[in-house]
C-alpha positions as CSV (number, residue, x, y, z in Angstrom):
1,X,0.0,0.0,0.0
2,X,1.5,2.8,-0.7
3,X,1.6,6.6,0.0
4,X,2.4,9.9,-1.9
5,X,3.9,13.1,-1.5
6,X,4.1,16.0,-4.2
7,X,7.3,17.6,-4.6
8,X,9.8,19.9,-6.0
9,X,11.9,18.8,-8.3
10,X,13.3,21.2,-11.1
11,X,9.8,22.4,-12.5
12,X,7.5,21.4,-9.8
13,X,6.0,18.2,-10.7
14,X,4.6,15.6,-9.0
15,X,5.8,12.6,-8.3
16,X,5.0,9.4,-6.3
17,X,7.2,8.0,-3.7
18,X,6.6,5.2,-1.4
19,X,5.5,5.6,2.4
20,X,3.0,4.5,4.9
21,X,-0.5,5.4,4.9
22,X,-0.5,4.2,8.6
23,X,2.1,7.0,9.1
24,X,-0.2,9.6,8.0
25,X,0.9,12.7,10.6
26,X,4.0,13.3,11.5
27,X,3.0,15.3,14.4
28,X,-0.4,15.2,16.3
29,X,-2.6,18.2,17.5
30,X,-4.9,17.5,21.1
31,X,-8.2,15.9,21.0
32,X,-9.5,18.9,21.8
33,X,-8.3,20.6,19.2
34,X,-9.2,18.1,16.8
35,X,-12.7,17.9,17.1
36,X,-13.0,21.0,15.9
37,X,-12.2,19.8,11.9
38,X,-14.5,17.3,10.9
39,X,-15.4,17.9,7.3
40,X,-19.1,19.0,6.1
41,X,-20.1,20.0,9.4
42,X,-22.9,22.0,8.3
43,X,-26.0,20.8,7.0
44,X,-28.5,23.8,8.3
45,X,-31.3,22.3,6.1
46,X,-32.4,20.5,3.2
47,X,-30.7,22.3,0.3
48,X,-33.6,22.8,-2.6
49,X,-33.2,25.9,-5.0
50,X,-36.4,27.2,-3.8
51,X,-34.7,26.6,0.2
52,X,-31.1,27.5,-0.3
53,X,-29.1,27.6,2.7
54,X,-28.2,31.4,3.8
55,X,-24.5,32.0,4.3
56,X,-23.3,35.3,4.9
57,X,-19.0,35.6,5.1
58,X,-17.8,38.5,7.6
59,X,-14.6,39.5,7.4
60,X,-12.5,42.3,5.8
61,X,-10.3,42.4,2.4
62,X,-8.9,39.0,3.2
63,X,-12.3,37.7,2.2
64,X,-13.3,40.3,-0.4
65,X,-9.8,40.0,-2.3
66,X,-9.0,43.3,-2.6
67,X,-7.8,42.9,-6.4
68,X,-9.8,42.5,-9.4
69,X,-10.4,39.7,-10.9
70,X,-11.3,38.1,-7.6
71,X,-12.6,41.3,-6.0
72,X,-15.6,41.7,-8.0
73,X,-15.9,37.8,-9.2
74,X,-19.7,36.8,-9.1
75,X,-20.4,40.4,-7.4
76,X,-23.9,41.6,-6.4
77,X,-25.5,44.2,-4.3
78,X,-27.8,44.3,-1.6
79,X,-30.3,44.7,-4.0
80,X,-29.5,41.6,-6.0
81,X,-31.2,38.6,-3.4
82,X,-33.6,37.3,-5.8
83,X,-30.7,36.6,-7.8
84,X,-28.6,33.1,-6.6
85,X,-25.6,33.1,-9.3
86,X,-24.7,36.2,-7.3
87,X,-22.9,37.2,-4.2
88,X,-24.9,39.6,-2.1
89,X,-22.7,42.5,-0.9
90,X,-24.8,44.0,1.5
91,X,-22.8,47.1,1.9
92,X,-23.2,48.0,-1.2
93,X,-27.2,49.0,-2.2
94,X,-27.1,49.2,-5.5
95,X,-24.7,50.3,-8.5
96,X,-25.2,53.0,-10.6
97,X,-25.5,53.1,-14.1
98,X,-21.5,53.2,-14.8
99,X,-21.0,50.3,-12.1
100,X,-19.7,51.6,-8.9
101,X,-22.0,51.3,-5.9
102,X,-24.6,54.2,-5.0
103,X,-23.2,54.5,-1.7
104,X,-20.7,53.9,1.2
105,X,-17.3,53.3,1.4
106,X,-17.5,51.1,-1.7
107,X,-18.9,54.2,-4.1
108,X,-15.8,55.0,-5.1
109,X,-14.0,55.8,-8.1
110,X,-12.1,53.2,-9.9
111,X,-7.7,54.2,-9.6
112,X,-5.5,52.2,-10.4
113,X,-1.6,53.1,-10.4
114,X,0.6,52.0,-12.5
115,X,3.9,52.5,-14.0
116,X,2.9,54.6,-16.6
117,X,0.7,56.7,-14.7
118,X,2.2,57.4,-11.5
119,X,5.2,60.1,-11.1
120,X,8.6,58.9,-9.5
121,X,10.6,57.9,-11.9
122,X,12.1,54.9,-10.1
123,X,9.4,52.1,-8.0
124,X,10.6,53.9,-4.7
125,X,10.0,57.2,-5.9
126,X,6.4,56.2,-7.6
127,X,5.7,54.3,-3.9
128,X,6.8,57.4,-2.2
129,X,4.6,59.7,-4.6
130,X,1.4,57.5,-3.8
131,X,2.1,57.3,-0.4
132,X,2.4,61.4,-0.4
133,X,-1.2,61.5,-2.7
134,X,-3.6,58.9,-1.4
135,X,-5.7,60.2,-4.1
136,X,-3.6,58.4,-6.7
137,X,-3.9,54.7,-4.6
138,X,-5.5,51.9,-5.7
139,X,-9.1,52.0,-4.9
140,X,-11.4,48.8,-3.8
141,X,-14.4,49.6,-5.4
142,X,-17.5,47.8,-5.1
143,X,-19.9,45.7,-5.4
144,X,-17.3,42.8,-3.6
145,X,-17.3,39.1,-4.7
146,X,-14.0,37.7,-3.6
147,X,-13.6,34.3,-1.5
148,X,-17.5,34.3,-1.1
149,X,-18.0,34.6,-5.2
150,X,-15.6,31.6,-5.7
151,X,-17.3,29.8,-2.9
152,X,-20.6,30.8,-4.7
153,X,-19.2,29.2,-8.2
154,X,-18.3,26.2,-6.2
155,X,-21.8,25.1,-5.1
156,X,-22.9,25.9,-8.5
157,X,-21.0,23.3,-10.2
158,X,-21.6,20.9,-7.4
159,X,-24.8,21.2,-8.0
160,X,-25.5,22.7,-4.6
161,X,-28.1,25.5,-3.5
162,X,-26.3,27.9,-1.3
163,X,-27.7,31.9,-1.0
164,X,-24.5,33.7,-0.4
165,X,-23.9,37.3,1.0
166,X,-21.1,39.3,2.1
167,X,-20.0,41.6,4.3
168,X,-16.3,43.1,4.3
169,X,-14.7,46.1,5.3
170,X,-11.3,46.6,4.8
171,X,-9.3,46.4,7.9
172,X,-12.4,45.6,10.2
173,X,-11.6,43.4,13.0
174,X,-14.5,41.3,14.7
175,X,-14.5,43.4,17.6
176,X,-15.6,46.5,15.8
177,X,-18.1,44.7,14.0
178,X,-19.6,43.2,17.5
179,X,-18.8,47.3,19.0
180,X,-20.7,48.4,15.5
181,X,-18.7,51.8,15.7
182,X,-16.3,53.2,13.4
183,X,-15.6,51.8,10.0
184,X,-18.4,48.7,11.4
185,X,-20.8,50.9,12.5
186,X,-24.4,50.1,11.2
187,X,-23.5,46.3,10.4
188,X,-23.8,44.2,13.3
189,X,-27.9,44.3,12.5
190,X,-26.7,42.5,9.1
191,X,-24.6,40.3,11.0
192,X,-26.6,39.3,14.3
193,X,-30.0,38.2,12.1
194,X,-31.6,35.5,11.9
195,X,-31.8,35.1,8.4
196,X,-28.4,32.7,8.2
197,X,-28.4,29.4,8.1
198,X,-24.5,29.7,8.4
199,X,-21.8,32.6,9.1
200,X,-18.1,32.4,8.3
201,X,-16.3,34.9,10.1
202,X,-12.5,36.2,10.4
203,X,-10.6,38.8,12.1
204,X,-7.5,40.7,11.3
205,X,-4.8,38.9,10.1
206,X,-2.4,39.8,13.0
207,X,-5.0,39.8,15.8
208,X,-5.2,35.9,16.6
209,X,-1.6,35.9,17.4
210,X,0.1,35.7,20.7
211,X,1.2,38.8,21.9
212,X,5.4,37.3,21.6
213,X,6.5,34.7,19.8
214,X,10.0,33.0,20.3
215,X,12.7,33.1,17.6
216,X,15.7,31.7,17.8
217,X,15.0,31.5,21.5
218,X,14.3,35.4,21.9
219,X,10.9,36.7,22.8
220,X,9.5,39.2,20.2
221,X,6.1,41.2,20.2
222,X,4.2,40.8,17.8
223,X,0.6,43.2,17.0
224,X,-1.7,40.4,18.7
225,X,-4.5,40.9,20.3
226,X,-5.9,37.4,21.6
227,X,-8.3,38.4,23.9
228,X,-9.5,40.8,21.6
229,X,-10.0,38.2,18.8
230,X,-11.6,35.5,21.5
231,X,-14.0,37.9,22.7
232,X,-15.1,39.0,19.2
233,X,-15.9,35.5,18.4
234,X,-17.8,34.5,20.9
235,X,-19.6,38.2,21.2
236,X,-20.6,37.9,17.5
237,X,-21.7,34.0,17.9
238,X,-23.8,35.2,20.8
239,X,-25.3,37.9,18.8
240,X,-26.3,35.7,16.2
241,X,-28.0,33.1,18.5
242,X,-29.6,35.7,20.3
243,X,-31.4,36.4,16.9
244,X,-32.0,33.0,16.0
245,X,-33.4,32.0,19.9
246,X,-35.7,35.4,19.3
247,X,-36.7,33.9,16.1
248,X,-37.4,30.3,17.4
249,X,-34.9,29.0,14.9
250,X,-32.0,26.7,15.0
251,X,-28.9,28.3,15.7
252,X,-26.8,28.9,12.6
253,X,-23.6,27.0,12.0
254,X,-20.4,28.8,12.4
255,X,-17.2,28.4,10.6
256,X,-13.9,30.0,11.7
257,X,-11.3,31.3,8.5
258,X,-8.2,30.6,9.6
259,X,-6.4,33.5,7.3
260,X,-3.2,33.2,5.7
261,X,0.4,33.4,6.8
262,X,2.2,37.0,6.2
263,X,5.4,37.1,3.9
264,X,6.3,40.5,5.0
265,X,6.2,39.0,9.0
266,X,8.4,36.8,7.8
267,X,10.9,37.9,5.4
268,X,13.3,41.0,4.7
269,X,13.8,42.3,0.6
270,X,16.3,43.1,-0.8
271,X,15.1,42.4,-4.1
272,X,14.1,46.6,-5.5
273,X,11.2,45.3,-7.8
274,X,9.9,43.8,-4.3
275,X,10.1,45.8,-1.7
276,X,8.8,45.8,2.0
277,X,7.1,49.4,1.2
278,X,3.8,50.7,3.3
279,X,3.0,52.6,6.6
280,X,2.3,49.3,8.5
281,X,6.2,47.6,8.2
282,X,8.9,47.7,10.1
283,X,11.0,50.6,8.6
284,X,7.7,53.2,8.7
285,X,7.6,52.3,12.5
286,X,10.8,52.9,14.3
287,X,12.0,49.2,13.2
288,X,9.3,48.0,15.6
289,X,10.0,44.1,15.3
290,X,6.1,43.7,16.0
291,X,5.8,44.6,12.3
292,X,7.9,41.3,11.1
293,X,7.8,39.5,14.1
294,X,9.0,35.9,12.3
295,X,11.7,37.4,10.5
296,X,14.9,35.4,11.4
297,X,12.5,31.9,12.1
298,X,13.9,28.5,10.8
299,X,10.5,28.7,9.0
300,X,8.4,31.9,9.5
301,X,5.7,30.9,7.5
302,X,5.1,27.7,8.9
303,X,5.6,28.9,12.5
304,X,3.2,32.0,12.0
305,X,0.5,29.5,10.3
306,X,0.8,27.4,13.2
307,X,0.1,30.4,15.4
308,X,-3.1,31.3,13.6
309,X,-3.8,27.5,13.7
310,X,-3.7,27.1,17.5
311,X,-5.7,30.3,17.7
312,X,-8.5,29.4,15.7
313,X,-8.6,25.9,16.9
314,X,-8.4,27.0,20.5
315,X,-11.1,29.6,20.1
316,X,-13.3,27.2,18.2
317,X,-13.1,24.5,21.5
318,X,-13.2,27.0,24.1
319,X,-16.7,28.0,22.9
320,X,-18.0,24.7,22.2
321,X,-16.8,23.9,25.4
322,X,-18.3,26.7,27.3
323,X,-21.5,26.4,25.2
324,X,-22.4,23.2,24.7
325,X,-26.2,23.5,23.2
326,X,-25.2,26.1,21.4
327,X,-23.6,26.6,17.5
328,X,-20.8,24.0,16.7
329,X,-17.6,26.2,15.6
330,X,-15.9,24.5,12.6
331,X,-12.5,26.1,11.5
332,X,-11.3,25.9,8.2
333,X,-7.7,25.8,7.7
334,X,-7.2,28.0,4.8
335,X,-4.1,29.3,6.4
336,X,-2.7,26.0,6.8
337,X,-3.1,24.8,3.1
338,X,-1.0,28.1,2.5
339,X,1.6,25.6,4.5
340,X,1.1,22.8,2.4
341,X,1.2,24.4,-0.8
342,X,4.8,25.7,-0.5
343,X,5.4,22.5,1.6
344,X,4.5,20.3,-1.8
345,X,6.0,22.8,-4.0
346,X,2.9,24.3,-5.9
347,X,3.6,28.2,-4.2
348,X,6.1,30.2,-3.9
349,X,7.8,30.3,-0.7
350,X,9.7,33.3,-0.6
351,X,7.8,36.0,-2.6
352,X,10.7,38.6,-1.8
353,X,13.3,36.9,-3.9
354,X,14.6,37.8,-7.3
355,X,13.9,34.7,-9.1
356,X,10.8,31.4,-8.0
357,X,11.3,28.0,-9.0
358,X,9.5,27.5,-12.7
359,X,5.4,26.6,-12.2
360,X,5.2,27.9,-8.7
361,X,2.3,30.2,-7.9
362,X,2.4,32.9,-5.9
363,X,-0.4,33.3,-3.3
364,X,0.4,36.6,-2.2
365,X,0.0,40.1,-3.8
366,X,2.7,41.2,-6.0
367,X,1.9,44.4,-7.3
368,X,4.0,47.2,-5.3
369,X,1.9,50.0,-7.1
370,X,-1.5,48.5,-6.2
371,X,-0.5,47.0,-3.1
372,X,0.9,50.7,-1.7
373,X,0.4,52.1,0.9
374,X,-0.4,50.6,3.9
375,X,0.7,46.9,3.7
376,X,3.3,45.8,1.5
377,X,3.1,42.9,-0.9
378,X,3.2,39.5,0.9
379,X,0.3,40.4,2.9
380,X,-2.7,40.1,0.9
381,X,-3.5,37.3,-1.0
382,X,-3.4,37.2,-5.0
383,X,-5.8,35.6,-7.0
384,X,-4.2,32.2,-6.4
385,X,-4.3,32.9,-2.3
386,X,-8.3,33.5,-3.1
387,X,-8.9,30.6,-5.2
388,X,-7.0,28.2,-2.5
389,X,-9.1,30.0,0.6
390,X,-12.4,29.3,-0.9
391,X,-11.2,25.6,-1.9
392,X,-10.5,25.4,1.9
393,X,-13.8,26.7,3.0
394,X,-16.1,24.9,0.0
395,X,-14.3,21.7,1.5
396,X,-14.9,22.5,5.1
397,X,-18.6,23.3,4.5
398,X,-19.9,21.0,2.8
399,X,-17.9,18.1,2.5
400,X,-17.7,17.7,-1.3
401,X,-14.3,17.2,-2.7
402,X,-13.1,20.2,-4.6
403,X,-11.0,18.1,-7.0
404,X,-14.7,16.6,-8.2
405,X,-14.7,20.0,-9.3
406,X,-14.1,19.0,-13.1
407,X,-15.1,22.3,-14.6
408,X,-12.5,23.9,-12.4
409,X,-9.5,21.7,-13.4
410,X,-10.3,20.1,-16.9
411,X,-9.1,22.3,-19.5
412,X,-10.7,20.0,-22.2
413,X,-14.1,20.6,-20.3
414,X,-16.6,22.9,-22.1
415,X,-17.4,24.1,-18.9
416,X,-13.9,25.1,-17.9
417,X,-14.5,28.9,-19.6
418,X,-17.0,29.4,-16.7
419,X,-14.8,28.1,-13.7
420,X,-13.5,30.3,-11.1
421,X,-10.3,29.5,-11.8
422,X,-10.8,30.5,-15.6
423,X,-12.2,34.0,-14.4
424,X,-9.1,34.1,-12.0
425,X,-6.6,33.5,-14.7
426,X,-5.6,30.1,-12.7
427,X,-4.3,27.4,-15.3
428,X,-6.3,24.1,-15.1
429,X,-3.0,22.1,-14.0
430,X,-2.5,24.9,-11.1
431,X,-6.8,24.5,-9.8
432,X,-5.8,21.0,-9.7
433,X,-2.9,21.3,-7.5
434,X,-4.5,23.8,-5.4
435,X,-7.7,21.7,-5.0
436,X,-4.9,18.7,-3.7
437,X,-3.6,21.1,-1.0
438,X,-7.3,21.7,0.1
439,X,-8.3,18.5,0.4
440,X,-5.3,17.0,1.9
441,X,-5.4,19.8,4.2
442,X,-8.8,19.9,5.4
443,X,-8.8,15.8,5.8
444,X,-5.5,16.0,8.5
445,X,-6.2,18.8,10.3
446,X,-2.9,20.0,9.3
447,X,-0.2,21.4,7.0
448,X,0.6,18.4,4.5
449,X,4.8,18.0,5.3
450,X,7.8,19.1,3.4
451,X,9.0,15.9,1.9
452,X,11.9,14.7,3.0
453,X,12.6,17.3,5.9
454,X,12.3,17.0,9.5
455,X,9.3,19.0,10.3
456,X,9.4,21.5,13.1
457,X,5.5,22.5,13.0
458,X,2.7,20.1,13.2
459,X,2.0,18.6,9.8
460,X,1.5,15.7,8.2
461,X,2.1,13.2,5.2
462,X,0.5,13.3,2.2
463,X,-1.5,10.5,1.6
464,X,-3.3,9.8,-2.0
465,X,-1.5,9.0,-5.7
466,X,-2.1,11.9,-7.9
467,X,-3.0,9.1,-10.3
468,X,-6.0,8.7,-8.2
469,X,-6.9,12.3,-8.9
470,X,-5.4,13.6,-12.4
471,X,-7.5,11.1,-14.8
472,X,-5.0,11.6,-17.0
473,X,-5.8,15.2,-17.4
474,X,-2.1,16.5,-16.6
């Protein structure tokens, strides 16, 4: 019997090698910890198109995408419910007749820097220009698709009947969505309803850490806030059963989004067509180390995924624990498949350096222009990061194998023109690849291992032949 593991090897290919299935993890997370990732855990109601399950997705631009394509993929207002092939942004109400929405902090005009357009002569100088005139910065403009339109496409093809909406403000944390001040005032109403058969919720990428991590046996800070991000959990789940117990419905099933790993936490550049440029590094605060906290790390990306792991594992027990009649917290482990794709070889590692091994993706942002000027590059994810999220989170919910998905990885299918990874400008070969990482990911629980490495953070082996998934479609 054996096992597989995908790996590097000139041009990232995959290749089988023999191994155990009975030595499927090479490290083991608690119990406790582990009942939170059973696969499919949501089944809110019978799905028929007339009875769709409700699914609303909180969380800020690591759910929306930031960048078109996969900002406005499958994107539809408020206004757009009677419509289920779209996404229901409910922040924006309508669009006008040029496209924008008629209001809020998505009604804005579409700018988008680029070399050509932006004064500076040099990329510093053009990074220093934007950051001098915000006017000329890229601009998110609305309606948002993002993570929940890929999602959206995902039940589609499955044959599914999900009714999906969307909520995401750049930079919003869950705490100020549960305090519903500031940039999340006027939203909790939307959130805390009873209308959802199922919320998906994340905070800010930085706020589930610890408040130090140790590298290379120092303590650094880091910008945590873990009681901040526990108590906006469990504040919002409340909220939400509160609605459904005033409703006399069944609570609605919650899923955690474990959000990516940061590159620019865990890496310095010296590369000038990739810089670490934007008001919330390092160099723009003093040299602060609480702005790259990893940065020296056998493995930063690893150790900062298992970080967000352990966070939203944790969190996802503790309230099940606590409240044991009400919502199940499921968490999936989008951050961790991050893990596993460099682990196997499909992404980039190192986002920062000159030169990437042929075939490797890059999940992060690239764009210094459009990424300036608050994060850097290596923060957000690209269209690849997007793609692999929503594989995560399609897997997590409801249970159906996103490499089934043969519109999104069959270049020979008819129906691969209307995939998400065709909108996304994802190759079929890479969906495939991306769809492994998922579904190993989800199924251990884990980051899949780097092959033939020790590991130093929880992962485990990989365990099915690509022969078993390709069908000769390579």
């Amino acid at each position: 019997m054996g096992g597989i593991m995908l790996h590097l090897s000139g041009a990232s290919r995959i290749e089988s090698v023999k191994a155990s299935r009975a030595a499927r993890a090479c490290l083991v997370l608690p119990a406790a910890v582990a009942t939170t990732l059973m696969v499919g855990g949501s089944s809110a109601k019978a799905q028929t198109a007339s009875n769709p399950i409700e699914i609303l997705f909180v969380g800020n631009s690591f759910t929306h995408g930031k960048y078109p394509p996969a900002l406005n993929y499958n994107a539809g207002t408020a206004a757009s419910v009677a419509n289920p092939n779209l996404v229901h942004d409910l922040l924006c109400p309508a669009t006008t007749a040029t496209g924008p929405c008629t209001s809020g902090a998505e009604a804005v005009a579409p700018v988008t820097p680029t070399t050509a357009n932006t004064p500076g002569g040099t990329l510093l100088g053009q990074l220093n220009y934007l950051q001098s005139n915000p006017s000329a910065q890229f601009t998110e403009v609305g309606p948002f698709g993002g993570v929940a339109g890929v999602f959206l496409q995902f039940t589609k093809e499955a044959g599914l009947h999900y009714d999906v909406s969307l909520i995401a403000v750049s930079s919003a944390t869950l705490t100020g969505y549960l305090n519903n001040k500031g940039s999340e005032a006027g939203m909790l109403p939307l959130i805390a309803s009873a209308k959802w058969d199922h919320v998906v919720m994340h905070d800010q990428s930085f706020r589930p850490l610890p408040t130090t991590v140790t590298v290379n046996g120092l303590s650094v800070p880091t910008r945590g806030v873990p009681t901040g991000f526990q108590s906006g959990v469990s504040g919002l789940i409340n909220a939400i059963q509160a609605a459904d117990a005033a409703a006399g419905k069944k609570n609605a099933a919650i899923t955690l989004y474990e959000t990516q790993p940061l590159a620019s936490y865990g890496y310095t550049s010296s590369n000038p067509d990739a810089p670490i440029f934007g008001s919330s590094t390092a160099a723009q605060n003093g040299g602060n180390p609480a702005f790259a906290p990893y940065v020296g790390a056998i493995d930063p990306i690893a150790q900062m995924a298992s970080d967000l792991h352990n966070a939203y594992t944790g969190e996802a027990s503790a309230y099940d624990a606590a409240n044991p009649t009400g919502s199940h917290v499921d968490v999936a482990l989008a951050g961790d498949a991050w893990v596993s794709g460099i682990n196997l070889g499909i992404a980039v590692e190192n986002p920062y350096l000159p030169r990437h091994p042929r075939q490797q993706v890059d999940l992060w942002d690239s764009n210094p222009l459009t990424g300036c000027c608050t994060t850097p590059i290596g923060y957000h994810p690209s269209s690849y990061g997007v793609y692999l999220d929503a594989l995560v989170i399609f897997y997590k919910i409801t249970g159906v194998d996103p490499h089934t998905l043969r519109a999104e990885r069959d270049e020979h299918s008819p129906l691969f023109e209307s995939s998400a990874a065709h909108a996304l400008g994802i190759s079929a070969r890479d969906a495939r690849l991306l769809a492994i990482a998922a579904r190993e990911t989800v199924d251990a629980g884990m980051p899949i291992c780097r092959p033939h490495a020790a590991p130093v953070w929880p992962c485990a082996m990989l365990r099915r032949p690509p022969q078993d998934d390709d069908d000769n479609h390579d």
